[in-house]
C-alpha positions in Angstrom: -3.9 -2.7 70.4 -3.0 -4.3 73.5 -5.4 -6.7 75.3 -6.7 -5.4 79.2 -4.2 -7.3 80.9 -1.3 -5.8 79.1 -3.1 -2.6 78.9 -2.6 -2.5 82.9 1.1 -2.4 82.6 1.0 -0.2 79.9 -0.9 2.4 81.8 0.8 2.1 85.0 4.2 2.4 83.1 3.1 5.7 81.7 2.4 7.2 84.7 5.2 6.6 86.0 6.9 7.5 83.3 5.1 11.2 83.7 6.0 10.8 87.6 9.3 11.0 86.5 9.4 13.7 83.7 7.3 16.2 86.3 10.5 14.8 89.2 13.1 15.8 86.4 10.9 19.1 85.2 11.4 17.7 81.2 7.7 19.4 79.9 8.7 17.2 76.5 9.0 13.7 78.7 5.9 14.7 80.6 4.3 15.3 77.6 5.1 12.3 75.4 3.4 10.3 78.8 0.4 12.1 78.7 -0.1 11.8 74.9 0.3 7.9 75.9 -1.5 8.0 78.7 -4.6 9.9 77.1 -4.7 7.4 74.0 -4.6 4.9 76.4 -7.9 6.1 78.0 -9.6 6.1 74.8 -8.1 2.5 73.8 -9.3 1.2 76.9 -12.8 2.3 76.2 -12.4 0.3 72.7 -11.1 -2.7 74.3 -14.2 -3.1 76.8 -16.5 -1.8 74.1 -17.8 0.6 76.4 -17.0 4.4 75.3 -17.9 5.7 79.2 -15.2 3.2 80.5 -12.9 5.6 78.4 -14.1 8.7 79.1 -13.9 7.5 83.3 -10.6 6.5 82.7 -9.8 9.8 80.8 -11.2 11.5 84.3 -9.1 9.3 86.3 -5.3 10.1 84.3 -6.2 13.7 84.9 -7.0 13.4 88.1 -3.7 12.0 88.9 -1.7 14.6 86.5 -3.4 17.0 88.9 -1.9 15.0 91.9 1.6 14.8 90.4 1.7 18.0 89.4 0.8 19.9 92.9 3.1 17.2 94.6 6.0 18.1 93.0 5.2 21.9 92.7 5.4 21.8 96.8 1.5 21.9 97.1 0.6 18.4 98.7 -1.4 19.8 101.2 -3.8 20.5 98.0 -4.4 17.1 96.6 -7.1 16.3 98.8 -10.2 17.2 97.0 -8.6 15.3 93.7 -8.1 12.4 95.6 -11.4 12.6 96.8 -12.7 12.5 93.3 -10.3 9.5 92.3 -12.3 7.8 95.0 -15.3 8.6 93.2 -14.0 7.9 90.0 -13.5 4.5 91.1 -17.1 4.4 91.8 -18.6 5.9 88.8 -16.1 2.7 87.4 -17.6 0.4 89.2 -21.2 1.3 88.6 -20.6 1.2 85.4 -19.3 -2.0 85.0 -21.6 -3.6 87.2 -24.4 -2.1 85.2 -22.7 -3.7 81.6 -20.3 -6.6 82.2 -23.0 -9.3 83.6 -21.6 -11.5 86.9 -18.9 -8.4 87.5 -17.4 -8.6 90.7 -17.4 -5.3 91.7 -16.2 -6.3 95.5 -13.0 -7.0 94.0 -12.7 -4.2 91.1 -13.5 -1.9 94.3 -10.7 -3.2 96.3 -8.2 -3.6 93.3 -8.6 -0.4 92.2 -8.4 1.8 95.5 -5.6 -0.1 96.6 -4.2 1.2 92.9 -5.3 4.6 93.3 -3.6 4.8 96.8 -0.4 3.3 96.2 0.3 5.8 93.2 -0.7 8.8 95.3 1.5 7.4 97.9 4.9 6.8 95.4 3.6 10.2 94.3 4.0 12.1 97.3 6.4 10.1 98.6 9.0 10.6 95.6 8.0 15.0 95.7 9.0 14.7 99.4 12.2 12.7 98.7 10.7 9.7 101.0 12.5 7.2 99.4 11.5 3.8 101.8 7.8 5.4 102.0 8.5 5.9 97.8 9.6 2.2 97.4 7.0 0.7 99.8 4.4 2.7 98.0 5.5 1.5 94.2 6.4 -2.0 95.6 2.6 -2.0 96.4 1.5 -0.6 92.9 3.3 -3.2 91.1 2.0 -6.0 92.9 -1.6 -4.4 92.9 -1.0 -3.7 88.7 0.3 -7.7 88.4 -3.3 -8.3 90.3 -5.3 -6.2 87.9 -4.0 -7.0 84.9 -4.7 -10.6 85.8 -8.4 -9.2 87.0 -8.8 -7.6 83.8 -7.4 -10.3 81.7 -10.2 -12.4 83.0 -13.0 -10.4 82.6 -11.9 -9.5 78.6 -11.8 -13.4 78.0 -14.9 -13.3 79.3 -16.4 -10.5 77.6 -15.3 -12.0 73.9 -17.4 -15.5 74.5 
C-alpha cells in the first residue's frame, strides 16, 4: 500500500497513462489504467480511513474517464456538465474532510485540488486537439500541482496517524 503522498503520483501517473491508451485507441492499455486507477480509489479511502473519501474519489476517476473519452472521440464541446460535476466533486471532498480530519485546511485542499482538476482537463483536451504547447503548459502545471499535493497530503496522513 502506498502512503498519500506517493499515492498522488501514483494516481496522476495512471491517468495519464489511460490519456494515452484512449490517444493510441489500445482498449487493453486503457483498461489495465482504469483497473489501477479504480483500486486506487478504494486504497485511497483505506489510507485516510474514511470509506466516502473512496467512493468521492471513485466519482472523480470517472468523471475524468468521461472527459477523456468524449475528448478524444471529437466531442469536447460535451465535457461541460462533467466538469461541472468535478467541480463539485471537489466540494463534496472538501466537505468531507473538513467534517473528519480536525484543523483541515480546506482553503488550500480547495485550491490544490481545482488547480488539479483543471490542468488534467486542459492536457486532456489539449492532447485530443493536437495542441501540443497548450498540452505541455497544461501537464507542466499538473505536475507541479501533483508535487504540491502529494506534499499536502503527506502532511495531513502524518498527522492523521498521531
Amino acid at each position: 500500500m502506498a502512503d498519500c503522498a506517493t499515492w498522488w503520483l501514483d494516481h496522476t501517473g495512471e491517468t495519464y497513462m489511460y490519456v494515452a491508451a484512449t490517444k493510441q485507441k489500445d482498449p487493453r492499455l486503457q483498461g489495465n489504467a482504469v483497473t489501477k486507477l479504480v483500486d486506487g480509489a478504494t486504497e485511497w479511502g483505506e489510507l485516510l480511513g474514511l470509506p466516502q473519501a473512496g467512493k468521492l474519489m471513485s466519482e472523480h476517476v470517472a468523471l475524468v474517464k468521461h472527459v477523456t473519452d468524449l475528448a478524444f472521440a471529437g466531442e469536447a464541446g460535451s465535457v461541460d456538465p462533467y466538469v461541472e460535476a468535478l467541480l463539485e466533486n471537489v466540494r463534496q471532498q472538501a466537505d468531507l474532510y473538513e467534517k473528519t480530519i480536525p484543523g483541515f485546511p480546506r482553503a488550500d485542499f480547495e485550491k490544490l485540488f481545482t488547480t488539479h482538476v483543471t490542468s488534467t482537463g486542459g492536457y486532456i483536451l489539449a492532447l485530443a486537439s493536437r495542441d501540443m504547447p497548450d498540452f505541455q503548459k497544461n501537464y507542466n502545471n499538473m505536475v507541479q500541482n501533483r508535487n504540491q499535493l502529494a506534499k499536502f497530503w503527506g502532511r495531513i496522513c502524518l498527522i492523521l496517524k498521531k
